[in-house]
LOFIFI-754932 format. One record per atom (N, C-alpha, C): x, z negated, y. Coordinates in steps of 0.05 Angstrom, whole numbers, plus 5000, padded with zeros to 4 digits. Example, Ala and Ser with C-alpha at 12.3 -4.5 7.8 and 13.67 -1.06 7.14 Angstrom:
REM LOFIFI-754932
PALO    u    w    v
PALO 5264 4844 4886
PALO 5246 4844 4910
PALO 5264 4844 4934
PALO 5257 4858 4955
PALO 5273 4857 4979
PALO 5258 4843 5001
//
This chain:
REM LOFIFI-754932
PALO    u    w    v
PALO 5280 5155 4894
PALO 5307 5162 4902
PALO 5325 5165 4878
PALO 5347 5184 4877
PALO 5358 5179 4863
PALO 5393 5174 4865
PALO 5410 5165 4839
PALO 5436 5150 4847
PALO 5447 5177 4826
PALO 5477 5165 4822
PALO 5493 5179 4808
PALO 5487 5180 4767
PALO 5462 5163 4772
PALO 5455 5155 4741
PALO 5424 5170 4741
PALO 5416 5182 4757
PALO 5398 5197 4756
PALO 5368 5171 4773
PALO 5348 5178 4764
PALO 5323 5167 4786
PALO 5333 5139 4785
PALO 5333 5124 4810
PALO 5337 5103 4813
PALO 5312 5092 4816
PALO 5297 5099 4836
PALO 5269 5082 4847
PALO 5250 5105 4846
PALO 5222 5096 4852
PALO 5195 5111 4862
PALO 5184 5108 4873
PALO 5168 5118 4894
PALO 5135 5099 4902
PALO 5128 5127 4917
PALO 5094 5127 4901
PALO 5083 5151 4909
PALO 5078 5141 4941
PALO 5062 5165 4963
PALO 5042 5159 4974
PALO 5029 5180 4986
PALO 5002 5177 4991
PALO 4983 5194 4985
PALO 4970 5193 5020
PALO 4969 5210 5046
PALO 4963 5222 5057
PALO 4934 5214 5058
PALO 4917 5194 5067
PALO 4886 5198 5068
PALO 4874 5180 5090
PALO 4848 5178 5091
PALO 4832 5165 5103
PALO 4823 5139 5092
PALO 4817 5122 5108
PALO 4798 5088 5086
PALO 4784 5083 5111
PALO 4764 5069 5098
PALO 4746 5053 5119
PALO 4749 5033 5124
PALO 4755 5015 5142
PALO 4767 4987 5148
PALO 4737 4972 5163
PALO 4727 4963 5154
PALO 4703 4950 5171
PALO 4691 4975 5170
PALO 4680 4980 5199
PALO 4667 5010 5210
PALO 4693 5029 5213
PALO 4717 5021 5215
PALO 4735 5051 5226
PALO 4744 5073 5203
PALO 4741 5088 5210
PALO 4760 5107 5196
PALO 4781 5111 5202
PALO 4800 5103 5180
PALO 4840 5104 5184
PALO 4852 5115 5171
PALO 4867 5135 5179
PALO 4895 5155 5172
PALO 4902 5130 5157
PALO 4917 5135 5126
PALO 4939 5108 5127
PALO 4951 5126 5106
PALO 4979 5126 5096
PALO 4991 5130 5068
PALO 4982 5109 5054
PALO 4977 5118 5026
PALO 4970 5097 5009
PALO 4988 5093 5000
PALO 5002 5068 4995
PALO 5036 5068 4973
PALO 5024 5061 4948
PALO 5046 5065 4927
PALO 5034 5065 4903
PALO 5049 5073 4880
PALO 5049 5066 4849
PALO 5063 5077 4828
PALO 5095 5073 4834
PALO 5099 5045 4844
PALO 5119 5042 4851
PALO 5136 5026 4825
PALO 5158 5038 4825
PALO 5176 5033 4799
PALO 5210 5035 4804
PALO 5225 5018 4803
PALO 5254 5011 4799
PALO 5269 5011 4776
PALO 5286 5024 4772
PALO 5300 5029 4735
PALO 5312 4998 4736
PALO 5312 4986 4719
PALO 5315 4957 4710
PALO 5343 4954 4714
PALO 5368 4969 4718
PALO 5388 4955 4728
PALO 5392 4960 4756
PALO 5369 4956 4771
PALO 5374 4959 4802
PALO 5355 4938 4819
PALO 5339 4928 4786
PALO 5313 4902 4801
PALO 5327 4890 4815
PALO 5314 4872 4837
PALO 5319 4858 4847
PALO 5330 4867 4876
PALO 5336 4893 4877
PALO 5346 4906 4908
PALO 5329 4927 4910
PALO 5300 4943 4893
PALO 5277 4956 4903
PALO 5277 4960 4926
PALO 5252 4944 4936
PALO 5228 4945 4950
PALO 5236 4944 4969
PALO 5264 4925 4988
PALO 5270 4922 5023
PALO 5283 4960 5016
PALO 5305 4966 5009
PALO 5320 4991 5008
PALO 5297 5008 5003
PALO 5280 5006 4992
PALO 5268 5033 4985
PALO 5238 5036 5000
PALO 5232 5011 5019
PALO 5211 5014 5047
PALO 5227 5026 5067
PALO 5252 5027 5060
PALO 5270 5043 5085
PALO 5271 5054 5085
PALO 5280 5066 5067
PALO 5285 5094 5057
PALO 5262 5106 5066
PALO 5239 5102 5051
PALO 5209 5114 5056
PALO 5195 5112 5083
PALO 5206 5093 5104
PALO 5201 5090 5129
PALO 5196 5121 5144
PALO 5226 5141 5146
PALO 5220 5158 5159
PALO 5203 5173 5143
PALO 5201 5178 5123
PALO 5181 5201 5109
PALO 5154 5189 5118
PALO 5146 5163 5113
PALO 5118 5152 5133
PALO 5119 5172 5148
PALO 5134 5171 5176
PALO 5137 5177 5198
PALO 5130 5203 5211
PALO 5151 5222 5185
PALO 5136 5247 5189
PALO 5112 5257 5173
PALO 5099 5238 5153
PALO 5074 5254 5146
PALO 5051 5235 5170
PALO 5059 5226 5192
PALO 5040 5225 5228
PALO 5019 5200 5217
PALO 5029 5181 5199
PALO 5003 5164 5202
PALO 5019 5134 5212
PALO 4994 5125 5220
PALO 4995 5099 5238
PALO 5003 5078 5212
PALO 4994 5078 5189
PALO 5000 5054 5172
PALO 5007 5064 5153
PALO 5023 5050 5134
PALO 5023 5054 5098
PALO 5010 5026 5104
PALO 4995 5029 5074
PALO 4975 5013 5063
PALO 4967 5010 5035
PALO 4975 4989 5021
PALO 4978 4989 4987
PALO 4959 4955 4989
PALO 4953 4956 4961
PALO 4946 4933 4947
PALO 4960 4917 4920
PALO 4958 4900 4931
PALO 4974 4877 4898
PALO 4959 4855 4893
PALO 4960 4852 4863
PALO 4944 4825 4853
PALO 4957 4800 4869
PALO 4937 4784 4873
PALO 4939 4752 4884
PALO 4958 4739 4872
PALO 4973 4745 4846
PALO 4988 4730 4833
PALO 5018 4742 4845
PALO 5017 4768 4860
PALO 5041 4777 4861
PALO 5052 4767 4895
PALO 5038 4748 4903
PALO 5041 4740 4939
PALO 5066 4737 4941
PALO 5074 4720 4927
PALO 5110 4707 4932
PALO 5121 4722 4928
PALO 5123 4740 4901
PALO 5138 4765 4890
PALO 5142 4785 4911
PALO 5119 4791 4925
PALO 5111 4815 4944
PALO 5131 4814 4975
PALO 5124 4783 4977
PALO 5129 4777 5006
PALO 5160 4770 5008
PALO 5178 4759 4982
PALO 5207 4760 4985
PALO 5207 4784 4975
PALO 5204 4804 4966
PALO 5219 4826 4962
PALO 5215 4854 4983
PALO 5184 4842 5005
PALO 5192 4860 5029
PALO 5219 4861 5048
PALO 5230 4830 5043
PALO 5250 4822 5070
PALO 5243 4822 5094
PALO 5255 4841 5105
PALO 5255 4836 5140
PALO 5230 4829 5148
PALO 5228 4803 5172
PALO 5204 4809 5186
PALO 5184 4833 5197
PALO 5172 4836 5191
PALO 5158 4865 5211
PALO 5160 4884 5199
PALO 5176 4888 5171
PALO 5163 4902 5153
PALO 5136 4912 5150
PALO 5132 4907 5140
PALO 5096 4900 5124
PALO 5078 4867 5134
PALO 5056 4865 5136
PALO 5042 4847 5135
PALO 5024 4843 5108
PALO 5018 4813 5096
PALO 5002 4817 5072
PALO 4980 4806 5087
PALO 4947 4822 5081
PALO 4930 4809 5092
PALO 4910 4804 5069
PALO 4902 4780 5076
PALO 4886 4762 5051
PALO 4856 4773 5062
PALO 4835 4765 5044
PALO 4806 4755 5050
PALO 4788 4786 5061
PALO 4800 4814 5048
PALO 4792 4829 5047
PALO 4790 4847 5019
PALO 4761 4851 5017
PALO 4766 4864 4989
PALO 4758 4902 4992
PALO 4766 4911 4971
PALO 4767 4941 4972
PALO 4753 4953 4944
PALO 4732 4972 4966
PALO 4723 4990 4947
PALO 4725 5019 4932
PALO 4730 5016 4912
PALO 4735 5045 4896
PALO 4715 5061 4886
PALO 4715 5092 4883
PALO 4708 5102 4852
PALO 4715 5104 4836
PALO 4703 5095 4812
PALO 4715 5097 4788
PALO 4721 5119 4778
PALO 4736 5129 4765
PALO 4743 5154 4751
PALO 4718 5169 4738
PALO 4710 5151 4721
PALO 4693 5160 4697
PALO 4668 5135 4703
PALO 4645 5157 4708
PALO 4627 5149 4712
PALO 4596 5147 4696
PALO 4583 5126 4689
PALO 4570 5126 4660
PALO 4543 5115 4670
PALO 4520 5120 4666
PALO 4494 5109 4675
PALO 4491 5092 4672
PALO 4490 5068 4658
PALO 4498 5043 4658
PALO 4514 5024 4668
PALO 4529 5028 4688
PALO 4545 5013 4700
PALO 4553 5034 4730
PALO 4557 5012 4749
PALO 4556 5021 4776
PALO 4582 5044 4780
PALO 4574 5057 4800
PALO 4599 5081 4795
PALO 4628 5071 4826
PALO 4617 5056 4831
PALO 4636 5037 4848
PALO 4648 5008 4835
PALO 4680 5003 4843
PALO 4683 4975 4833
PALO 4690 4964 4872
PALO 4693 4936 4862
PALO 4698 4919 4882
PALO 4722 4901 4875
PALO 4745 4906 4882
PALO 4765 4887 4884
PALO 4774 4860 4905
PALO 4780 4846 4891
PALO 4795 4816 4905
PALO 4824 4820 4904
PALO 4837 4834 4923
PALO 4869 4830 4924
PALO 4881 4834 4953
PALO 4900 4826 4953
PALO 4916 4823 4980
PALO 4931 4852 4979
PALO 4926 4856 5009
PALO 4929 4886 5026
PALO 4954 4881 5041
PALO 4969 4905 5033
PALO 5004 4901 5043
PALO 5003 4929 5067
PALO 5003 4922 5099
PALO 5004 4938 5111
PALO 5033 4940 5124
PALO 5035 4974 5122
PALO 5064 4972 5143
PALO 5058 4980 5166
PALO 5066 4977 5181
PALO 5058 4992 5220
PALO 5080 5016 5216
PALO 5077 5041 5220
PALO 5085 5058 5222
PALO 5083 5071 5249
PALO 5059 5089 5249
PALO 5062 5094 5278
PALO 5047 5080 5302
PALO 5034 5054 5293
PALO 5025 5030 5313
PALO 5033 5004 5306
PALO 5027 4992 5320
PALO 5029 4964 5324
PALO 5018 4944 5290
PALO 5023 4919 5282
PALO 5000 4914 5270
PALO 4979 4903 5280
PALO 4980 4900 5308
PALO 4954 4888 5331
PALO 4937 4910 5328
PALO 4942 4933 5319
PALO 4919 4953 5314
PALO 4910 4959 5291
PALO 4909 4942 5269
PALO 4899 4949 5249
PALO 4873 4929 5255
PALO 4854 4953 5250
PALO 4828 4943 5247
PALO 4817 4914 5234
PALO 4796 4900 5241
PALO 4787 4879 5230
PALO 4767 4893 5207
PALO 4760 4884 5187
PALO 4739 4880 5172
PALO 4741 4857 5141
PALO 4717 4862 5133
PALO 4723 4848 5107
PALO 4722 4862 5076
PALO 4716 4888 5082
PALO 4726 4916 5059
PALO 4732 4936 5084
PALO 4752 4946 5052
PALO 4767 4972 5050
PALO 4748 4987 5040
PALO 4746 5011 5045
PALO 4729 5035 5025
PALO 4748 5055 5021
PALO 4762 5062 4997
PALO 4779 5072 4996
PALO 4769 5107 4997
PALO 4744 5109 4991
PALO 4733 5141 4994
PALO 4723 5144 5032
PALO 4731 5122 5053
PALO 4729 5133 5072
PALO 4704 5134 5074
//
């Protein structure tokens, strides 16, 4: 978004599919999210709002991002409102790696906590599992 001082905030999101357990899920991915340093601290509640209706009209049921374990407290006061987002623990997510080399596996496996927003469902409908597959 931006103010009278030019870009205020960011956060990409990316339109795709993931695998949650067995399902395949529509979700925005959020992401590359960034605040110009004299506005820290009022981000993330103003600017899930903001981004709320744009969710809305790109028709998916969830946004869906990941953050390191160290960032729980950080993450969870700077969503605010109840019913925002949910953080869900004790699922990990798999990627491709960019650059891929015969010696080492062309998939990683992450340990981090999953920040879901309910967009166009409930969060009673976000699937159970214990990975993400982020290639769906």
């Amino acid at each position: 978004g931006y103010d009278a001082r030019g870009v205020a905030a960011h956060i990409g999101a990316l339109r795709r599919f993931i695998k949650v357990g067995a399902v395949d899920l529509l979700v925005a991915e959020l992401g590359l999210y960034a605040v110009r340093p004299d506005l820290e601290g009022l981000g993330i509640p103003q600017l899930m709002r903001v981004m709320y209706p744009v969710l809305q009209e790109l028709g998916v049921p969830f946004g869906f991002g990941t953050v390191r374990h160290a960032l729980r407290q950080h993450i969870a006061r700077l969503l605010g409102r109840p019913g925002l987002a949910t953080i869900v623990s004790g699922v990990r997510v798999r990627s491709t790696l960019r650059e891929v080399h015969l010696d080492t596996p062309p998939t990683r496996i992450e340990d981090v906590l999953i920040v879901v927003l309910p967009i166009g469902r409930s969060m009673s409908d976000w699937p159970t599992g214990t990975i993400i597959d982020r290639n769906g």
